[in-house]
C-alpha positions as CSV (number, residue, x, y, z in Angstrom):
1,X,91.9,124.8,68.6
2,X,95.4,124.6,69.1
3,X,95.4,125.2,72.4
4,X,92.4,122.8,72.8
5,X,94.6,120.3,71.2
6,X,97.7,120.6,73.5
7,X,95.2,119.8,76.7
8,X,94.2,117.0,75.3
9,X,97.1,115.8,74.6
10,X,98.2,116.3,77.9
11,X,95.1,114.8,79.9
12,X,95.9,113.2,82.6
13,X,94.5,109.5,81.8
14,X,97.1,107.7,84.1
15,X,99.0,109.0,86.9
16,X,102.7,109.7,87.4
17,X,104.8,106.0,88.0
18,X,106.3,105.5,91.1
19,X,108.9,103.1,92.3
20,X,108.3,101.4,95.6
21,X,104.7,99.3,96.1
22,X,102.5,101.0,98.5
23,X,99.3,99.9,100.3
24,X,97.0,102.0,97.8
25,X,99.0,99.9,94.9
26,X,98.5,96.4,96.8
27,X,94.6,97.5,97.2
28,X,94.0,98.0,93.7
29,X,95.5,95.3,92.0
30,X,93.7,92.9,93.8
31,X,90.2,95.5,92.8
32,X,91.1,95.6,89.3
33,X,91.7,91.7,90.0
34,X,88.2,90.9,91.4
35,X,86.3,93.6,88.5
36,X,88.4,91.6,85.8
37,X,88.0,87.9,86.8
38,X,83.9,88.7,87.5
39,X,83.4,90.0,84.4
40,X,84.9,86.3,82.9
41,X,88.6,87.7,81.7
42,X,90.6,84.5,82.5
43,X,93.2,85.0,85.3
44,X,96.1,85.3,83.3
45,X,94.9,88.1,81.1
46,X,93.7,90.0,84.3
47,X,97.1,89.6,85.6
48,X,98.9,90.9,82.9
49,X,96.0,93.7,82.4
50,X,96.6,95.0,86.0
51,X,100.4,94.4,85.4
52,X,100.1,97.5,82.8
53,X,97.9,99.5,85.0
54,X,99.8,99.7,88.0
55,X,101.3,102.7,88.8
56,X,104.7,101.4,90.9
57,X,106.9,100.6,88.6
58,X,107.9,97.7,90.8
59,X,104.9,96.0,90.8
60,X,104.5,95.9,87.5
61,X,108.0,93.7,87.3
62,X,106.3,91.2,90.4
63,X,103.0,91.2,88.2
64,X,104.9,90.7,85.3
65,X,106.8,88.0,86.4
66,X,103.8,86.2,88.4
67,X,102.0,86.3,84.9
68,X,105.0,84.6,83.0
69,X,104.6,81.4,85.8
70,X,101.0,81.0,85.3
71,X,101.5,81.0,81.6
72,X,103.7,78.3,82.3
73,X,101.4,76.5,84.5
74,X,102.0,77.2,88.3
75,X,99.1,78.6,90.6
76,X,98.7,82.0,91.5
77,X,98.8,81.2,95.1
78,X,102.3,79.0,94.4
79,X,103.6,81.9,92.6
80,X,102.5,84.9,94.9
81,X,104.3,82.1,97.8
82,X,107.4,83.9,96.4
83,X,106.6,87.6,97.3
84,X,105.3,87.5,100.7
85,X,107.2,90.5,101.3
86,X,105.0,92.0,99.4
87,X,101.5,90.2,100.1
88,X,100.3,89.3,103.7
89,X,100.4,85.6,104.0
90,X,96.8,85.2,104.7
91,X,95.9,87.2,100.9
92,X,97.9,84.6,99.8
93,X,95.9,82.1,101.6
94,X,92.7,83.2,100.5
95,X,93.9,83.0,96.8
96,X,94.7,79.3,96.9
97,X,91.2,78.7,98.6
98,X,90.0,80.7,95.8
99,X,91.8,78.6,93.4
100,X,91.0,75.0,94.5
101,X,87.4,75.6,95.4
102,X,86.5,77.8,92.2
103,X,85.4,80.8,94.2
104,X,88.2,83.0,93.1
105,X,85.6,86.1,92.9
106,X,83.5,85.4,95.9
107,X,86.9,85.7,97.5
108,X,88.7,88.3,95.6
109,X,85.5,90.4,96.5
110,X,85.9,89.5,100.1
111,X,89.9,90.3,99.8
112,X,89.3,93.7,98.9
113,X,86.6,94.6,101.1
114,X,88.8,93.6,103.9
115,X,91.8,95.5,102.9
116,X,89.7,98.5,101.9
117,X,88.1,98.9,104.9
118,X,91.7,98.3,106.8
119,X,92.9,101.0,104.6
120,X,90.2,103.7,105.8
121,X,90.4,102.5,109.2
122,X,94.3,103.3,108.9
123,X,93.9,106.7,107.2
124,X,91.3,107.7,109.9
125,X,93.9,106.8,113.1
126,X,96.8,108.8,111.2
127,X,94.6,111.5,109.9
128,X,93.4,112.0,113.9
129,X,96.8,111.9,115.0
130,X,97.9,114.4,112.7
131,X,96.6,117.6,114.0
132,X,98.1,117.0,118.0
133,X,101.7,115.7,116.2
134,X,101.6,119.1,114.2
135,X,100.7,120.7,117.0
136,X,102.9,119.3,118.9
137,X,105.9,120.2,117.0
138,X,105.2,124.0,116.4
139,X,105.3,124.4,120.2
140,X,108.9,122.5,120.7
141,X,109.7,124.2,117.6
142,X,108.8,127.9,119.3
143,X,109.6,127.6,122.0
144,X,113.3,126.2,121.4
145,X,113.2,129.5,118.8
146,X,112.6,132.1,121.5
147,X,115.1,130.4,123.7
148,X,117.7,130.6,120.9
149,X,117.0,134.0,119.6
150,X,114.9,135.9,121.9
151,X,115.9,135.6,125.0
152,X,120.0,136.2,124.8
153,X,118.7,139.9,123.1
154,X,116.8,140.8,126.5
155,X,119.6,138.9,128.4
156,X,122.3,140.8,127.1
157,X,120.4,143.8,127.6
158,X,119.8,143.1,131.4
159,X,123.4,142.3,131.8
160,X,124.5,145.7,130.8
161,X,122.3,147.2,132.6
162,X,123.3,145.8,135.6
163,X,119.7,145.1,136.8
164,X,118.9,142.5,140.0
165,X,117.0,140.0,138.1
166,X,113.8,137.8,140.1
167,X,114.2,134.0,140.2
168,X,112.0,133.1,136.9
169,X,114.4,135.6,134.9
170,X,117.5,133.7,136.1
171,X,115.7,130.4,135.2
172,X,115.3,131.3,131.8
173,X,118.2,132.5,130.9
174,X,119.9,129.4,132.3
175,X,117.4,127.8,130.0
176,X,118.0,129.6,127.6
177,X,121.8,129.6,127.7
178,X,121.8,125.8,127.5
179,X,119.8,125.6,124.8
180,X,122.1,127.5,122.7
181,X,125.4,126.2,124.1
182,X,124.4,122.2,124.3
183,X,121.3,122.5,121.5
184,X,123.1,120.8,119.1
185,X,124.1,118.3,121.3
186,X,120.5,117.6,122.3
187,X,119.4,117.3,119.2
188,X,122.1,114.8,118.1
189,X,121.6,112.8,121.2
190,X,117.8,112.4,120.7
191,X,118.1,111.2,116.7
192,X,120.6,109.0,117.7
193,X,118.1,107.8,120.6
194,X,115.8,107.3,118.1
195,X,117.6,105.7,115.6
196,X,118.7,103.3,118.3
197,X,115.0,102.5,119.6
198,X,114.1,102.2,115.7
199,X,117.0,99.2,115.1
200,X,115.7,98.2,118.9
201,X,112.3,97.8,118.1
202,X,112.8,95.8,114.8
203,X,114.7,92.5,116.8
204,X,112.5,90.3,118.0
205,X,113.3,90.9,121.9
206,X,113.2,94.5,121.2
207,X,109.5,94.4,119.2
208,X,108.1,92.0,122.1
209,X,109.6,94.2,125.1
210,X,108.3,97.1,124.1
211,X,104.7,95.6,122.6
212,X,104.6,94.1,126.2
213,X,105.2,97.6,128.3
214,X,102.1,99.4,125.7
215,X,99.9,97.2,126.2
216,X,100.1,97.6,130.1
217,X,100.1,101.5,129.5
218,X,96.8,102.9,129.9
219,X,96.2,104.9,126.8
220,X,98.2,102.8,124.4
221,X,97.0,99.4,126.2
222,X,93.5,99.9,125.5
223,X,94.2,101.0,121.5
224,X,96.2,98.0,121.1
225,X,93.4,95.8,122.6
226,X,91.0,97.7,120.5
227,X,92.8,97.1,117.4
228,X,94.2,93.7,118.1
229,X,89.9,92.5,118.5
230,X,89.3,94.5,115.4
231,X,91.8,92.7,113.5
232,X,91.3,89.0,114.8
233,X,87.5,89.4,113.8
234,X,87.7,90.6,110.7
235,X,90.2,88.6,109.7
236,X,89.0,85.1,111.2
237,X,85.4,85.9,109.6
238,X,87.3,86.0,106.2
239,X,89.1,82.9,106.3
240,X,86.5,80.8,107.8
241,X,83.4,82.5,105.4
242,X,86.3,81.5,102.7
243,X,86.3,78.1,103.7
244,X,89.8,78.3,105.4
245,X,90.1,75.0,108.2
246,X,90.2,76.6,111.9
247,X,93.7,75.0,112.4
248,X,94.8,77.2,109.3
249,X,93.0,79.8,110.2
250,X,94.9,80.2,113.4
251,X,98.1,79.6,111.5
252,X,97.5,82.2,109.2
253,X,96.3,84.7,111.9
254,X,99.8,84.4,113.4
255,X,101.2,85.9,110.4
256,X,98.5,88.7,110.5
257,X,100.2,89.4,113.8
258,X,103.5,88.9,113.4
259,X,103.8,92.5,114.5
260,X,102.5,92.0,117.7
261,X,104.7,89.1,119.5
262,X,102.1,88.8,122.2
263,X,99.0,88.2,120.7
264,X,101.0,85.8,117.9
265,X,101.9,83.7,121.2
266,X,98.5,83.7,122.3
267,X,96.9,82.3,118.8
268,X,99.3,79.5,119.3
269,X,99.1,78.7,122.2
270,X,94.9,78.6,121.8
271,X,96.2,76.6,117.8
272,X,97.5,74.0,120.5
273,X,94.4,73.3,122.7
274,X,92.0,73.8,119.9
275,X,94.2,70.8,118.4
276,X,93.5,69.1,121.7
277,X,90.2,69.2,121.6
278,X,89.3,72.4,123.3
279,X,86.7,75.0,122.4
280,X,88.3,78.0,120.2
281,X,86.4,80.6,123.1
282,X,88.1,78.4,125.8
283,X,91.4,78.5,124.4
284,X,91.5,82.3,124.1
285,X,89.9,83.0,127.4
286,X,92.9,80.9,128.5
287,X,95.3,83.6,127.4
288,X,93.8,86.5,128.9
289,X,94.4,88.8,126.4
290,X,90.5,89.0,124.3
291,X,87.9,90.7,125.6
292,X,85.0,89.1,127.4
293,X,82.4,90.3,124.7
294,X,85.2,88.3,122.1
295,X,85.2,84.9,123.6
296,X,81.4,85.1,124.8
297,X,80.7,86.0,121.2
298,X,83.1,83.6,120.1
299,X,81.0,81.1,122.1
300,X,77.9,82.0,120.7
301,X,78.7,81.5,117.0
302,X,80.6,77.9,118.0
303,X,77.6,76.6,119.5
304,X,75.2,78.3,116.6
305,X,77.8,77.0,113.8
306,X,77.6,80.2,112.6
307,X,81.1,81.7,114.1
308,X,82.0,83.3,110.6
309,X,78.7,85.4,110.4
310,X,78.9,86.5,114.1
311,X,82.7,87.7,113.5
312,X,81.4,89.4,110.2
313,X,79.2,91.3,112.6
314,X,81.6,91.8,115.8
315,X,84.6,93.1,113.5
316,X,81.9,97.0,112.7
317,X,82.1,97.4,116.6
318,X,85.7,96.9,117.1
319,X,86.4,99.2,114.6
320,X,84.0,101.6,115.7
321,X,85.2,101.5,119.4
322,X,89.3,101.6,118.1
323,X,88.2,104.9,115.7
324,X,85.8,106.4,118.7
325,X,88.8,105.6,121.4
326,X,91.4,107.6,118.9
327,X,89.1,110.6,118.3
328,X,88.5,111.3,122.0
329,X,91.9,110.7,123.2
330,X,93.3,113.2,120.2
331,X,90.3,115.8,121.3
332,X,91.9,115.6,125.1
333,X,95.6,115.8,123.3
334,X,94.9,119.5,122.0
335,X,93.6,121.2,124.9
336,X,96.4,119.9,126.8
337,X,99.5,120.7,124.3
338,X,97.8,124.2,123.8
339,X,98.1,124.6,127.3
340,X,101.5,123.6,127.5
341,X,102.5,126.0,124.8
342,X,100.5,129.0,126.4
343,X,101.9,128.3,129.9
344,X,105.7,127.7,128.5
345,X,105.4,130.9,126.1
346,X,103.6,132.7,129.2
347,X,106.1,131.9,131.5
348,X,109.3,133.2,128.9
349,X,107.2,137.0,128.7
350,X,106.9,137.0,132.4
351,X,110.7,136.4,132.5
352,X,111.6,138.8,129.9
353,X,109.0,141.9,131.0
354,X,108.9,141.3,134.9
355,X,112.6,142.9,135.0
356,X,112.0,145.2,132.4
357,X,108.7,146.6,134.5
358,X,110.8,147.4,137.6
359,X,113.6,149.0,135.9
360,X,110.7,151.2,134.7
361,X,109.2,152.0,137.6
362,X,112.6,152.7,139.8
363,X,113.2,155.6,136.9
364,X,112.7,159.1,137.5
């Protein structure tokens, strides 16, 4: 009994706290949110209810605060205003639709699904990308080993022995001698490469440089279109089935790609003509930058009045393309980097055993 006694003390009813807010902590506030506020707790209990259940430590002082300003009287979607580092702009949008049209669990509902099924959809690309990175690194990591370590042994040895050594011994040893006298150097030179493209990459000119160069890369061109269509459906089907104006929507859609400089110029640029009067497929047709299937569907659901059900349905196929596109491309990455690794590793034995065979054979 004793014993039974310490494991249940010692049941794991909550989880260990953690400081910083991450995506799974974002996703279930606003699940705990939706459960909560359909099953008729008022808002302000279910805030400070979900401000005791998360597990960041950090949200619970945002939750804890954002309670404290509705008690006071302020909206939820005033108060979250004040955090957008920490929720997109168009969740925030959704919540003051919510609010003023009293469908805060119709669209809580919605909010969730959304950033549920953009949660899978990212664990799916990284856990495809996974294996080939791994992969990947083994083979530097082996090859740079052998270089280091292997290869000045059976060097040395040659040397003493005085042996005439063929072309692809020579090579390697070069190789091999540079790795271990500028290695270090290497390395430092590539992390600070990196570092730099990382600083790069976060300034605006940076971010749209590079975002321009992918997209007219084949490989990563055709994911970022992929993606970009994937995200603009599912996202405009949410505001607009939320009751969000198609000005607005727009607006908010630029924040939803605020990562991607190119497209974000393209939504307002197509804000500005649909302001003038013109047709929202017109408008992105105009930017060349949506697929044909997106504005011709586009174009269906204007003339139908039914664009938010027709994005609701286009949004599966984008995502199903984007996950399909990732899987094959990976599935050709493996083959190819196992390759490398057997051709690289191949050519080192060759180096080391060629000269060692004819040594052999020249002794009596």
């Amino acid at each position: 009994m004793a014993s039974e006694n310490w494991f249940v003390d010692h049941a794991r009813v909550s989880s260990k706290p953690h400081k910083r807010i991450t995506l799974d902590d974002k996703m279930m506030f606003f699940q705990q949110l939706a459960t909560l506020v359909a099953s008729g707790t008022p808002l302000l209990e279910a805030i400070q209810i979900c401000s005791h259940q998360s597990e960041s430590i950090q949200m619970q002082g945002i939750l804890k605060e954002v309670a404290g300003r509705v008690a006071a009287g302020a909206t939820l979607h005033s108060v979250l205003l004040a955090h957008r580092n920490v929720f997109a702009d168009h969740w925030i949008e959704l919540i003051g639709i919510g609010e003023v049209s009293g469908e805060m669990v119709m669209v809580l509902n919605d909010l969730n699904r959304q950033i549920l099924d953009s949660s899978q959809t990212r664990r799916k690309v990284k856990g495809a990308l996974m294996y080939p990175f791994i992969l990947l690194i083994v083979a530097i990591l082996l090859i740079v080993a052998m270089l280091s370590f292997v290869v000045p042994t059976f060097a040395d040895m040659f040397k003493e022995m005085g042996a005439e050594l063929p072309g692809i011994t020579k090579f390697v040893m070069n190789l091999s001698d540079g790795v271990v006298a500028y290695g270090l150097y290497v390395l430092g030179t590539v992390v600070t490469v990196v570092v730099a493209f990382r600083k790069y990459i976060k300034t605006e000119a940076g971010l749209r440089n590079i975002t321009s160069i992918m997209l007219a890369v084949p490989l990563s061109g055709e994911l970022m279109v992929q993606s970009a269509m994937y995200k603009f459906s599912s996202n405009l089907a949410l505001l607009l089935k939320s009751g969000v104006p198609m000005l607005e929507t727009l607006t908010t859609l630029g924040t939803v790609f605020r990562g991607n400089p190119i497209y974000r110029d393209a939504l307002v640029q197509s804000q500005n003509r649909v302001a003038a009067g013109t047709s929202l497929a017109d408008s992105l047709e105009e930017t060349a930058l949506f697929t044909t299937m997106m504005t011709n569907m586009i174009r269906i659901g204007e003339q139908s009045a039914q664009l938010p059900q027709v994005m609701e349905q286009l949004a599966p196929y984008y995502k199903e393309r984007m996950e399909s596109f990732i899987a094959k491309t990976t599935k050709l990455m493996e083959p190819v980097i196992i390759l490398f690794m057997g051709a690289t590793i191949a050519t080192l034995m060759l180096a080391i055993y060629i000269p060692m065979f004819e040594m052999s054979g020249k002794v009596k």
